[in-house]
C-alpha positions in Angstrom: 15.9 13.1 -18.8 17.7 11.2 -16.2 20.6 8.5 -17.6 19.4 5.2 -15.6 22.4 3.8 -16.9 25.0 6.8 -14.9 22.5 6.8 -12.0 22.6 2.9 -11.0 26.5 3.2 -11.6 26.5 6.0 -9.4 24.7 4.4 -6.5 26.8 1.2 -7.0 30.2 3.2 -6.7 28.3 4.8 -3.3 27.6 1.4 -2.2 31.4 0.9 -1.6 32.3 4.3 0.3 29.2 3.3 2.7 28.7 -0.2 3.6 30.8 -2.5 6.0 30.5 -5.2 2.9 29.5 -3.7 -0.1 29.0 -7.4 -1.6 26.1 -7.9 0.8 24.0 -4.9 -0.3 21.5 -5.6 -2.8 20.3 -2.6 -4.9 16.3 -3.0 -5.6 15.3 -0.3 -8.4 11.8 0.8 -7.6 10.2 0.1 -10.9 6.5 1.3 -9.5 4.5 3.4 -12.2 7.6 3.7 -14.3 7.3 1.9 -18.2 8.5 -1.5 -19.5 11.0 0.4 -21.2 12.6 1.8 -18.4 13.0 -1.5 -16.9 14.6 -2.6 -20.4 16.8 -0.1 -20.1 18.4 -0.3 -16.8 18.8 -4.7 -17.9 20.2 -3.5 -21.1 22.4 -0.6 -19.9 23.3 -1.3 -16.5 23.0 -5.1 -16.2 20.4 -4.1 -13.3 18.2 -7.0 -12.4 16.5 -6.6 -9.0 13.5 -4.5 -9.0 10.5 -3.6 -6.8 6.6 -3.1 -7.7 4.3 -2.0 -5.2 0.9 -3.2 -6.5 0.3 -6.2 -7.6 -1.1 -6.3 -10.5 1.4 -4.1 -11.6 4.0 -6.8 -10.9 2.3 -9.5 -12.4 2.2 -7.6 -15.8 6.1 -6.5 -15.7 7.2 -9.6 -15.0 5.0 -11.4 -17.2 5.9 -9.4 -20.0 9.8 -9.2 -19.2 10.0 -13.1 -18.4 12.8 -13.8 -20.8 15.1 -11.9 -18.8 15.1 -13.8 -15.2 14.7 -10.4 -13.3 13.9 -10.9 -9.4 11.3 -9.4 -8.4 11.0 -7.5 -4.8 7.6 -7.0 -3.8 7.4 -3.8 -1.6 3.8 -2.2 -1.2 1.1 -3.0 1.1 -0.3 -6.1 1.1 -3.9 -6.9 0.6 -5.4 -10.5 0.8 -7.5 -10.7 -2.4 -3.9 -9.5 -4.3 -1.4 -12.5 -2.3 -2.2 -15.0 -5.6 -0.3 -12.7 -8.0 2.3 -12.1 -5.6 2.9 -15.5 -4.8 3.0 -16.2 -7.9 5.5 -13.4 -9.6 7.6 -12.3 -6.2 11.4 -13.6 -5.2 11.2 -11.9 -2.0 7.7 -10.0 0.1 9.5 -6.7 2.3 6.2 -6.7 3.7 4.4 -9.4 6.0 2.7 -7.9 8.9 0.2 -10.6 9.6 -0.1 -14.9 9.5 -3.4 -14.7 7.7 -1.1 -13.2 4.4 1.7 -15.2 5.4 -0.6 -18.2 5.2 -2.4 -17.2 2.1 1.5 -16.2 0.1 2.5 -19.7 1.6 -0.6 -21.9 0.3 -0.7 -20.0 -3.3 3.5 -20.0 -3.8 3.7 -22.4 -7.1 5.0 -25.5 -6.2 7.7 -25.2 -9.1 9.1 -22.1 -7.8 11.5 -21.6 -4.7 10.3 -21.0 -1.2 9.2 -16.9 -1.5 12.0 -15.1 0.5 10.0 -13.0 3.0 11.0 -10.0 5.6 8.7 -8.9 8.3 8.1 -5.1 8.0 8.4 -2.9 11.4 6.8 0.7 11.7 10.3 2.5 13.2 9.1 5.8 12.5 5.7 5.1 15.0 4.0 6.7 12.6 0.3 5.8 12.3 0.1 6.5 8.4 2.7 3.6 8.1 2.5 0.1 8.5 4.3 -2.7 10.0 4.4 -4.1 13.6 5.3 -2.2 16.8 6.4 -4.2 19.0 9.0 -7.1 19.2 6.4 -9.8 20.8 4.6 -9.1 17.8 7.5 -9.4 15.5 8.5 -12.5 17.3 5.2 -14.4 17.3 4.7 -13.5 13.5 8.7 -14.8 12.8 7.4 -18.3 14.7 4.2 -18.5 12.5 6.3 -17.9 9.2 8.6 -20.3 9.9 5.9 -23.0 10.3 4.9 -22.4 6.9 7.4 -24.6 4.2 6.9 -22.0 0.9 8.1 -19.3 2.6 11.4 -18.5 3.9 12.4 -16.0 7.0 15.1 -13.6 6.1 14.9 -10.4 7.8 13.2 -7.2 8.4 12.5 -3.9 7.0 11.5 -0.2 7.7 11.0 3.0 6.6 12.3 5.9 8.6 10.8 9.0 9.4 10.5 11.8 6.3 12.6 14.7 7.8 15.7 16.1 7.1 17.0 14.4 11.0 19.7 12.5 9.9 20.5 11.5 13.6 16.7 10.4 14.1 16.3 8.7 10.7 20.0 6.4 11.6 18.6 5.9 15.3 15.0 4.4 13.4 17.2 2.3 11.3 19.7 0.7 14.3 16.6 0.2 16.2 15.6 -2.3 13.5 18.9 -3.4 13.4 18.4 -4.4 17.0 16.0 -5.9 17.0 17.4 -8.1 13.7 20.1 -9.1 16.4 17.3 -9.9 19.3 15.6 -12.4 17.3 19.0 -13.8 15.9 20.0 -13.9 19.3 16.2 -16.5 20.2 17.6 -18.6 17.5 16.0 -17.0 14.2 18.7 -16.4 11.3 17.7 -13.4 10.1 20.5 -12.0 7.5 18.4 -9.4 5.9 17.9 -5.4 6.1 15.6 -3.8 3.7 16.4 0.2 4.8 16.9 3.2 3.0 15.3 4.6 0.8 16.4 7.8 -1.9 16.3 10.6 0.6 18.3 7.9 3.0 20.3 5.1 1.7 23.3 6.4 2.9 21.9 6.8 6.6 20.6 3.2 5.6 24.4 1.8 4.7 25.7 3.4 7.9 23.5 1.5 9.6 24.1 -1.6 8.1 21.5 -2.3 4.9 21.6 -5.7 3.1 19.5 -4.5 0.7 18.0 -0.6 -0.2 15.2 0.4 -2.2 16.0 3.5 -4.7 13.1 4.9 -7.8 13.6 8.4 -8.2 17.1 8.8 -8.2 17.4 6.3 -10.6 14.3 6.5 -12.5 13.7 10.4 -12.5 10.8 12.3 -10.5 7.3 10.6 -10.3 4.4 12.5 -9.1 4.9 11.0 -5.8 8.5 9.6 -4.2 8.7 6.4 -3.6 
C-alpha cells in the first residue's frame, strides 16, 4: 500500500532540487477515481490541499462532501458543455479551455459569491490527434482575447501534456515549446504566470522546464487501472 503521507513529502523535497523557485510550483494531487478517504488522508497527513478531478461529477461530489476543509480544487479532464455548471460551480482553477463557447458557458454559470474561476488554456504539444488542446498560437491567442472579455474568469496560463515515451529530450523540447509560447503572449501584453506541465512519468522534465504547477496521481496515490 503506498504511504501518501511519505510520497507527497517526497515529491515536495524533489520540488527543491528541480525548480528555479521551488515556492512557485504548486503540487495538484490527482484525486481522479481514488476514495474520499484518500483525499482525507493526504489533508490529514500531509497537510495537502490542492487536488485535481477529471470528471465532473466526480468533483462536485468530493468537494461537496469534503467542504469543511477549504481544499482547491483543479479541474483537469476534458471539458464537455452540458458538465461546465458543476465545474463552475466547484473548480478554483479549469487546466482545460480549448474553446469560447465553454469559456462562455464556465463564465455565465461561475456563482457570483465565489472568485473569478482561474483558467489556463490547454495546448496539444505532443501533436497527437488522441489529445486535445489547440495547435496553433493564432488560435491560442484569439481564445486568450475572448477569455479575457469574460469578468468570472480569470487568464493565467497554459498547460500540456507531453508525448508518452521514454524521450526525455523530446518530452523537455514539448514542454519549452509551451513555455514559449507562455512568453509570446506575455510578450502581446497577456500576463500569463502559469504552467500546468508534468505529469508522474515527467515532473522532473516538467520542473526543468519551468512548471508553476504539476499534476501527480499514481505516485502519490498508488497504481489505478489507468495512469493518469
Amino acid at each position: 500500500m503506498t504511504n501518501i503521507n511519505q510520497q507527497i513529502t517526497k515529491i515536495r523535497e524533489e520540488l527543491t532540487q528541480y525548480a528555479n523557485d521551488s515556492c512557485a510550483v504548486k503540487l495538484i494531487a490527482v484525486s481522479k477515481t481514488y476514495p474520499i478517504e484518500t483525499i482525507q488522508e493526504a489533508y490529514n497527513q500531509a497537510k495537502q490541499l490542492v487536488f485535481g478531478e477529471n470528471y465532473p461529477q466526480e468533483l462536485a461530489i468530493k468537494a461537496n462532501q469534503l467542504k469543511k476543509l477549504s481544499l482547491e480544487w483543479h479541474f483537469i479532464g476534458n471539458i464537455q458543455s452540458n458538465k461546465t455548471k458543476l465545474i463552475a460551480e466547484n473548480a478554483a482553477w479549469v487546466h482545460t479551455l480549448t474553446s469560447i463557447n465553454h469559456a462562455k458557458r464556465l463564465n455565465d454559470q461561475r456563482p457570483t459569491n465565489l472568485d473569478p474561476l482561474q483558467v489556463l488554456i490547454e495546448v496539444n504539444i505532443s501533436n497527437e490527434p488522441s489529445k486535445h488542446g489547440l495547435n496553433s498560437l493564432e488560435e491560442i491567442i484569439l481564445l486568450a482575447h475572448q477569455i479575457n472579455l469574460l469578468p468570472n474568469l480569470k487568464l493565467r496560463g497554459l498547460m500540456g501534456m507531453a508525448s508518452a515515451t521514454d524521450n526525455v529530450e523530446l518530452i523537455k523540447s514539448q514542454f519549452n515549446q509551451l513555455k514559449s509560447c507562455q512568453q509570446q503572449l506575455n510578450e502581446q501584453g497577456f500576463n500569463l504566470d502559469q504552467l500546468s506541465i508534468g505529469m508522474s512519468g515527467d515532473y522532473r522534465q516538467a520542473l526543468e522546464c519551468g512548471a508553476t504547477m504539476i499534476r501527480i496521481g499514481s505516485l502519490i496515490f498508488g497504481e489505478r487501472n489507468y495512469d493518469n
